[in-house]
VOGU-3710 file (C-alpha; in Angstrom, 3 decimals, decimal comma):
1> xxxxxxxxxx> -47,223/44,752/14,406  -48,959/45,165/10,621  -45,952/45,221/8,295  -45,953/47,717/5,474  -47,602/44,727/2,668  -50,517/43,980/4,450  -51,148/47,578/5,623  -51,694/49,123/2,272  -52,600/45,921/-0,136  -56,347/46,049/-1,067
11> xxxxxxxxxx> -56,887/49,325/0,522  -58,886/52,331/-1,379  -56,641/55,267/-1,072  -56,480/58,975/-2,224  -53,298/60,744/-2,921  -53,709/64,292/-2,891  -50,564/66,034/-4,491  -48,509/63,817/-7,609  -46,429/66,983/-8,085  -42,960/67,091/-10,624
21> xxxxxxxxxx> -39,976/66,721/-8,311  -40,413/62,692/-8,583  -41,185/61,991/-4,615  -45,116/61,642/-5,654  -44,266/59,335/-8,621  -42,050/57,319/-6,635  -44,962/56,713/-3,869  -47,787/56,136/-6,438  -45,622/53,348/-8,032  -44,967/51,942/-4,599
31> xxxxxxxxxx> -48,672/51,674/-3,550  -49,836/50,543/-6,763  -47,214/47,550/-6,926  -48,444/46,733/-3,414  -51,590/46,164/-3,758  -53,369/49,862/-3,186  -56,822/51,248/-5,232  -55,327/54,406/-6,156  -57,119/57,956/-6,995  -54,531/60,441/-7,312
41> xxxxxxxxxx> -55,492/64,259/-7,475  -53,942/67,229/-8,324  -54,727/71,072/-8,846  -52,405/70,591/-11,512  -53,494/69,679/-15,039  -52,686/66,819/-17,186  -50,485/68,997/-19,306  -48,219/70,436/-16,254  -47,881/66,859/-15,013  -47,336/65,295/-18,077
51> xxxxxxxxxx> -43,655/64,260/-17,233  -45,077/62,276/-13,940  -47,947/60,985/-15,908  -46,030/59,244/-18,498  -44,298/57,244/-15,620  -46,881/55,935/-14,195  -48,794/55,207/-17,165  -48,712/51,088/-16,912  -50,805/50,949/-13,499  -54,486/51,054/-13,370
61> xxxxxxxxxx> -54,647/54,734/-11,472  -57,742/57,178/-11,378  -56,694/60,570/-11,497  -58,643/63,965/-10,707  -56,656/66,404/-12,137  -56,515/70,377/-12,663  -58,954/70,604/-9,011  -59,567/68,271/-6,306  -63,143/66,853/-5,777  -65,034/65,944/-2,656
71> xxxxxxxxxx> -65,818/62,232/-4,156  -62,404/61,444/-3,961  -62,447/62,258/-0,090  -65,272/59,992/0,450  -65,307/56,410/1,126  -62,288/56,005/1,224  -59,529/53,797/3,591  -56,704/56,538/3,422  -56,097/59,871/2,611  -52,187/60,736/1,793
81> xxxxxxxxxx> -51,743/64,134/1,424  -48,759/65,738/-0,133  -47,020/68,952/1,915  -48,193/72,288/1,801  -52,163/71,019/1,649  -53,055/74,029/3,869  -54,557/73,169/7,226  -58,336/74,452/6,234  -58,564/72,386/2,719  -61,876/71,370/2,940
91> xxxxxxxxxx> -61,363/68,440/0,774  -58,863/67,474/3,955  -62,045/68,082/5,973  -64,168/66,302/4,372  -62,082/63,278/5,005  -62,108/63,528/8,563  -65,692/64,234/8,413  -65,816/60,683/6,900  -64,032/59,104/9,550  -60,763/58,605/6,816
101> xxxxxxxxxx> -56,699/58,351/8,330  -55,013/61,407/6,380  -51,607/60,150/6,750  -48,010/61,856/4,861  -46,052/59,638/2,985  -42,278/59,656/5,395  -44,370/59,472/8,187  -45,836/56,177/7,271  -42,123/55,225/5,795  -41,166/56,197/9,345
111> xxxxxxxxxx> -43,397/53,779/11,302  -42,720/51,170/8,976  -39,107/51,189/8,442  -36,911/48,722/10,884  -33,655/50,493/10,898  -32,656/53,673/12,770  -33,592/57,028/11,736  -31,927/60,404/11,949  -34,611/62,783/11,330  -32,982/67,067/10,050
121> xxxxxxxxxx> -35,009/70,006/10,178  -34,532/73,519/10,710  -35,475/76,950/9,154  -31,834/77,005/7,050  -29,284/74,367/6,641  -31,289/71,373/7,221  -30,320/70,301/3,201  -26,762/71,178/4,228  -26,251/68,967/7,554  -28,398/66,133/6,386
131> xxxxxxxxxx> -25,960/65,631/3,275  -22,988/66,185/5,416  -24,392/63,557/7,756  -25,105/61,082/4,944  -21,332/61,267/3,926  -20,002/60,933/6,961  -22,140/57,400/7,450  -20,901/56,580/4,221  -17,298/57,292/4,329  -17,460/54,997/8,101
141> xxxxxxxxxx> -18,907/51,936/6,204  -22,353/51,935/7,254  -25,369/50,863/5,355  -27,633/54,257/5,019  -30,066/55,893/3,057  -30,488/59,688/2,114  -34,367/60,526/2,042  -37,080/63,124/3,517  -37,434/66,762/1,780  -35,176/65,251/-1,235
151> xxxxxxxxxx> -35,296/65,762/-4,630  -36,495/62,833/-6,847  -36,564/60,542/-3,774  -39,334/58,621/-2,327  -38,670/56,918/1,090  -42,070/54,525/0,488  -40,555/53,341/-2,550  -37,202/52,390/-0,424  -39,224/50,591/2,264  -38,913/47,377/-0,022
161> xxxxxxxxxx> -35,299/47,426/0,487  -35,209/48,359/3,771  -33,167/46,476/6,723  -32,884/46,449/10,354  -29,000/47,414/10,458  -29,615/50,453/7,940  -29,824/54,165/9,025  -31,973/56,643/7,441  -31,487/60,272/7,254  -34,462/62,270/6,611
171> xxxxxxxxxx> -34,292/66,138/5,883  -37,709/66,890/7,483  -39,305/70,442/6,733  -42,565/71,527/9,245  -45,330/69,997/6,723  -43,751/66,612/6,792  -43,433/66,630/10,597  -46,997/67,338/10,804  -47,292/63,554/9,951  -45,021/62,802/12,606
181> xxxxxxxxxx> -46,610/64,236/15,036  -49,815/62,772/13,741  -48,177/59,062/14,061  -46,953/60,422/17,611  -43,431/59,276/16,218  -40,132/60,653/16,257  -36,432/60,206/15,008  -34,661/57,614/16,821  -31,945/61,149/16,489  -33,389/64,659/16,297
191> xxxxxxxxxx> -31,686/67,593/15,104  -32,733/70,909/15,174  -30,734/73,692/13,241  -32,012/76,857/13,263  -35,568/78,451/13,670  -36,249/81,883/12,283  -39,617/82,969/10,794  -40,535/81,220/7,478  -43,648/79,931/6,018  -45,376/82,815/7,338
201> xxxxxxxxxx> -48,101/82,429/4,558  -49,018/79,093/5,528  -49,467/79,342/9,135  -51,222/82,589/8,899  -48,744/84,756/10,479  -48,570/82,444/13,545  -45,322/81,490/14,288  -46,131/79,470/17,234  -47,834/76,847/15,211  -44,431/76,640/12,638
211> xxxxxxxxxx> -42,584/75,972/15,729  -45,264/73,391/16,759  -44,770/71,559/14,111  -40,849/71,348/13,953  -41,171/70,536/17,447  -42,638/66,809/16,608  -39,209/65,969/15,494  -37,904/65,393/18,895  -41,290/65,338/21,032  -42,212/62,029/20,834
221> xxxxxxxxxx> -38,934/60,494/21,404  -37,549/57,966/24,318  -34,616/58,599/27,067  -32,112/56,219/24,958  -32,984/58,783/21,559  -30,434/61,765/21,087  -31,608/65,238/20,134  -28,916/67,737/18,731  -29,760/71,643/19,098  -27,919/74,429/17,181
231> xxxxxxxxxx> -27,219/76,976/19,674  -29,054/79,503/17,509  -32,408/78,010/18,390  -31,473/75,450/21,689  -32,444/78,528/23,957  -36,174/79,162/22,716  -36,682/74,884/22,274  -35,889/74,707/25,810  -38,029/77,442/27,025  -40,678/76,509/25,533
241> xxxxxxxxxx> -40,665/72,006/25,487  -39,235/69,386/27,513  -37,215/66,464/25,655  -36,994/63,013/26,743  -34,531/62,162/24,543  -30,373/63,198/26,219  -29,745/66,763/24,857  -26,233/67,935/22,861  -25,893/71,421/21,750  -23,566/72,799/19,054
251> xxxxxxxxxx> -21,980/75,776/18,281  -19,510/76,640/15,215  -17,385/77,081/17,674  -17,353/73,854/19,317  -15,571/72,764/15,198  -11,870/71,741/15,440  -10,446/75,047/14,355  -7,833/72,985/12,210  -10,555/71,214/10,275  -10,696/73,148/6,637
261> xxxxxxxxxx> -13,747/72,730/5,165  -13,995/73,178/1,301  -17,386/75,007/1,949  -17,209/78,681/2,807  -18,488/80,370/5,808  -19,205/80,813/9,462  -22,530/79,165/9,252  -21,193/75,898/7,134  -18,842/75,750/9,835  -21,873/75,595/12,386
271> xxxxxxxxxx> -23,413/73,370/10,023  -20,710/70,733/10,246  -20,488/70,677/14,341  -23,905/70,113/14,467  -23,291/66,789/11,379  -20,108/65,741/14,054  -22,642/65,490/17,030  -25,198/63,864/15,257  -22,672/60,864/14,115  -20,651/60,853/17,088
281> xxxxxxxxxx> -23,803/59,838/18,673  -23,519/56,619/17,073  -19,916/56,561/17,998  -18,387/57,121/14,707  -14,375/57,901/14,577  -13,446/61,028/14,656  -10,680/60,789/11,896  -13,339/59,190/9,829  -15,542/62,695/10,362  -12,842/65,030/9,963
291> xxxxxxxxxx> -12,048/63,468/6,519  -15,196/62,793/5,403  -16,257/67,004/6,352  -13,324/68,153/5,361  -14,145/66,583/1,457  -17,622/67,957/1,375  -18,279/69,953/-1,508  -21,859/71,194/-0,729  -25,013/70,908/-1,704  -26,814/72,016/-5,283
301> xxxxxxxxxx> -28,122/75,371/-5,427  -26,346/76,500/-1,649  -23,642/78,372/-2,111  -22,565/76,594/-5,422  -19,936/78,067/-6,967  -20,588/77,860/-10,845  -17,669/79,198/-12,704  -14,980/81,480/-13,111  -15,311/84,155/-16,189  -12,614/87,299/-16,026
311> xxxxxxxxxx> -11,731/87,115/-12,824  -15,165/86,752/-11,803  -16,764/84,074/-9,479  -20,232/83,341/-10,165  -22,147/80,909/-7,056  -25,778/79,808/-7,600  -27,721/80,146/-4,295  -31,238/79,534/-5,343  -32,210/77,616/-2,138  -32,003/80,598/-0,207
321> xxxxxxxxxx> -36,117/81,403/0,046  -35,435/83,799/3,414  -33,739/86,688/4,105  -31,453/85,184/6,770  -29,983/82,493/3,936  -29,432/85,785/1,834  -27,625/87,256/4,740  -25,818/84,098/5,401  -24,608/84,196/1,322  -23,140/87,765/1,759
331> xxxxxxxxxx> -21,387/87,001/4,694  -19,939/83,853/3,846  -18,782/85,826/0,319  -18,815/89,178/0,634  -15,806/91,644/1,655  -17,151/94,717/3,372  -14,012/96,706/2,623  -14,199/95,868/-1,716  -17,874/95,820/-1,434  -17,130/93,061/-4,000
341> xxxxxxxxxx> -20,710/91,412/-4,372  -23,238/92,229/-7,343  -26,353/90,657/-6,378  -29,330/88,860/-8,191  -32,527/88,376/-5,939  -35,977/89,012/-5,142  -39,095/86,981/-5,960  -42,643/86,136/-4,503  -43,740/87,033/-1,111  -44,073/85,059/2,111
351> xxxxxxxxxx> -44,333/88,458/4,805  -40,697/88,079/6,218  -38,638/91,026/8,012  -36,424/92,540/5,430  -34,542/94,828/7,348  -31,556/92,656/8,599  -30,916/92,329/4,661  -31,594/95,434/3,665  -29,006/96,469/5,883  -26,454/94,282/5,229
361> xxxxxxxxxx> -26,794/94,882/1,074  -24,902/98,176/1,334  -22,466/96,566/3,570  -21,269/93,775/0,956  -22,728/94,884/-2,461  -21,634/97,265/-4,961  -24,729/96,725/-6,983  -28,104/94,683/-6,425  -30,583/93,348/-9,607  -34,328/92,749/-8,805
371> xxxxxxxxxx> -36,181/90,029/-10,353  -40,059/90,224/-10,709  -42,078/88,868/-8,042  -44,666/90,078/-5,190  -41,296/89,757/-2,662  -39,980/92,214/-5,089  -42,454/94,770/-4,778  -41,766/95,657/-1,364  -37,655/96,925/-1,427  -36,867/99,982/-2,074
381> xxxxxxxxxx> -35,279/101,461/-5,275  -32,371/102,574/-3,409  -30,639/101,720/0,187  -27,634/103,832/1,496  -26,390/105,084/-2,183  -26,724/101,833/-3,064  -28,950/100,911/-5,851  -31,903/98,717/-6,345  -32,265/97,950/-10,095  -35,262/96,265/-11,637
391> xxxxxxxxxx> -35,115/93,629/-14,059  -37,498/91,791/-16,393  -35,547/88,571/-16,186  -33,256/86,142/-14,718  -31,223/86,235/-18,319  -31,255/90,451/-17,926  -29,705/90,417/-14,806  -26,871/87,849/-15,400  -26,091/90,333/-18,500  -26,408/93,341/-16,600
401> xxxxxxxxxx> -24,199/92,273/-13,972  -21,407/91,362/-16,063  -21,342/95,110/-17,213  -20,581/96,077/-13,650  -18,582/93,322/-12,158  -14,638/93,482/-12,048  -12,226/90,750/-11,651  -11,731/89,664/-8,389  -15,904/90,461/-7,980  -18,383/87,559/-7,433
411> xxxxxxxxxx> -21,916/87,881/-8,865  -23,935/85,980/-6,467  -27,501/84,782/-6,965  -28,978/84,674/-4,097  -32,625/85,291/-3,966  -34,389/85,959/-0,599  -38,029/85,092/-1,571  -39,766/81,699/-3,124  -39,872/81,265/-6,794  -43,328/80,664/-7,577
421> xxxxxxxxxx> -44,872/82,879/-10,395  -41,775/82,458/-13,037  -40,631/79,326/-11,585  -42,050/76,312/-10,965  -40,165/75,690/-7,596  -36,514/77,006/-6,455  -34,939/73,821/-8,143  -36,426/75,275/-11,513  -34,964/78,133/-10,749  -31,829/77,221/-10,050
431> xxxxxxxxxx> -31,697/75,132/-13,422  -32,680/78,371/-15,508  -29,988/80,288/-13,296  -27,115/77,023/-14,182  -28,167/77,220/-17,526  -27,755/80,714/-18,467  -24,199/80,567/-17,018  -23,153/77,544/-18,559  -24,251/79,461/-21,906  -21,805/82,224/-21,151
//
């Protein structure tokens, strides 16, 4: 089998997507110390990628920046394109025309990597349960690496390092699994979360192909793998594929009822039986999983509680992008009785079903701020008695909602919708929203 130095030294690639989060720098330094020809292109211009430009500025790159052009898709040994490059990008077509590989950059770190890997996905709490798995490994001795949908991280770049006794766990949304199921690989241990409808943009209203694509997480696998299925989605996974791999499904339920977790709610405790299965497949200690739950503070951005000001809790929950992470927030906070919530959210569009939240805001909320955004546009000014202000900006609402809030009230940002338009991404977000209450 080629091994990851000869495979890419000497060869003429294109890498579509360099991006700000770090993964795309981390890659482009990796090919270019091994021996790659690089063109990298992105529709973003030299003055929005400035910070991942200045990294990379001692290698001998080509870049095509501010618009992608079709010479960079021709003759050409490899295409690696970033996720979210839409499945009709005709500068993706023209590739294929040409008889180029597109490949995705943890796919390839997948095939190439000699250890065994834990691949996470699911609509919500994929973040959640890969972290919780990584500690868990951690806290039992073992030699592992945290990768996949991760901020900052590049798994090419850890390929170097890389050994046969090491475990990887990758956090694997549907555009990174496309690779997968382009390599016709899959986790040496699967889990599946949840599925609900996200993305919706993307796939052109066609939820069939979102679950397609999650679906190469465990399709490829062999009778010795393990895949691990939430009970929220293990029903419609097994009506509609057959696994290889031995099946385990988890419920929060199925959690130790005297294991306190530090993290609050039902679905964190769902969260954490699925994290027990997935170790306990690899015959980790029990006591050793308890403990190591049990300590888990969370993850940035989910459910992060911020401060206390007056009595009043403020959590930063910019990572919720759906309304069923929204819902999730309320319920794991709210008190239906009190109606103790005061609510920051909305944002851009991506043609979800609101009315689960809608209903649930009058439930837990005693008052509900608006950002700007296309999302936005669509609620109502007013649900139940309960209303819907609008606000201009993130800073407005934080004010605003001080003016209403109580001790023994929790403002909650929470934001049901994606960020794009006055965020970069939801991590941008998130660091406006941390910000503004660490200036309070």
């Amino acid at each position: 089998m080629m091994n990851y130095k000869e495979y890419f030294k000497g060869k003429k690639i294109t890498v579509i997507g360099l991006g700000i989060l770090g993964r795309g720098v981390g890659d482009i330094k990796f090919l270019a110390e091994h021996g790659a020809v690089l063109t990298v292109t992105d529709l973003k211009t030299k003055e929005d990628l400035v910070s991942s430009l200045e990294q990379l500025k001692e290698y001998d790159i080509t870049y095509s920046l501010g618009g992608h052009k079709l010479d960079d898709f021709r003759s050409r040994d490899l295409i690696i394109k970033a996720a979210g490059v839409p499945f009709d990008s005709p500068f993706i077509a023209e590739a294929e025309k040409n008889n180029i590989p597109v490949k995705m950059s943890t796919s390839l770190f997948a095939k190439f990597f000699p250890g065994t890997i834990i691949g996470v996905t699911g609509t919500r709490g994929k973040s959640t349960v890969t972290a919780m798995i990584y500690e868990i490994l951690k806290a039992a001795g073992k030699k592992v690496f945290l990768g996949g949908n991760v901020k900052g991280v590049s798994t090419l770049a850890h390929l170097p390092k890389s050994t046969p006794d090491e475990i990887a766990v990758l956090e694997l949304d549907s555009w990174q699994l496309q690779g997968f199921g382009e390599e016709k690989i899959s986790p040496h241990i699967a889990v599946f979360i949840t599925f609900f409808p996200d993305h919706l943009n993307y796939y052109k209203g066609d939820l069939n192909a979102y679950l397609k694509d999650k679906s190469y997480i465990f399709s490829n696998q062999k009778e010795n793998d393990f895949l691990i299925l939430g009970s929220q989605c293990a029903g419609l996974i097994k009506d509609n594929y057959e696994s290889k791999a031995r099946v385990l499904i988890g419920d929060s339920k199925d959690l130790p009822s005297d294991w306190n977790l530090k993290i609050l709610g039902e679905h964190n405790r769902y969260n954490a039986t699925l994290a027990m299965l997935t170790v306990e497949s690899l015959n980790i200690d029990r006591a050793i999983v308890k403990s190591a739950l049990e300590s888990f503070s969370g993850v940035p951005g989910r459910l992060e509680f911020m401060k206390e000001i007056n009595g009043i809790k403020i959590y930063n929950d910019t990572t919720s992008t759906t309304p069923e992470a929204t819902i999730a927030a309320l319920e794991a906070l709210g008190n239906e009785e009190k109606k103790n919530i005061v609510l920051i959210f909305g944002g851009n569009d991506k043609g979800l079903n609101l009315t689960g939240l809608l209903d649930d805001l009058p439930r837990f909320c005693k008052k509900v701020f608006v950002v700007p955004g296309s999302g936005s546009d669509r609620l109502p000014t007013e649900i139940d008695g309960l209303g819907l202000e609008r606000v201009r900006e993130l800073k407005e609402s934080l004010e605003r909602s001080f003016k209403v809030a109580n001790s023994g009230d929790i403002i909650l940002f929470s934001p049901a919708f994606t960020s794009f338009g006055q965020f970069k991404n939801e991590f941008d977000r998130g660091e406006k929203f941390v910000d503004l209450v660490n200036q309070l």
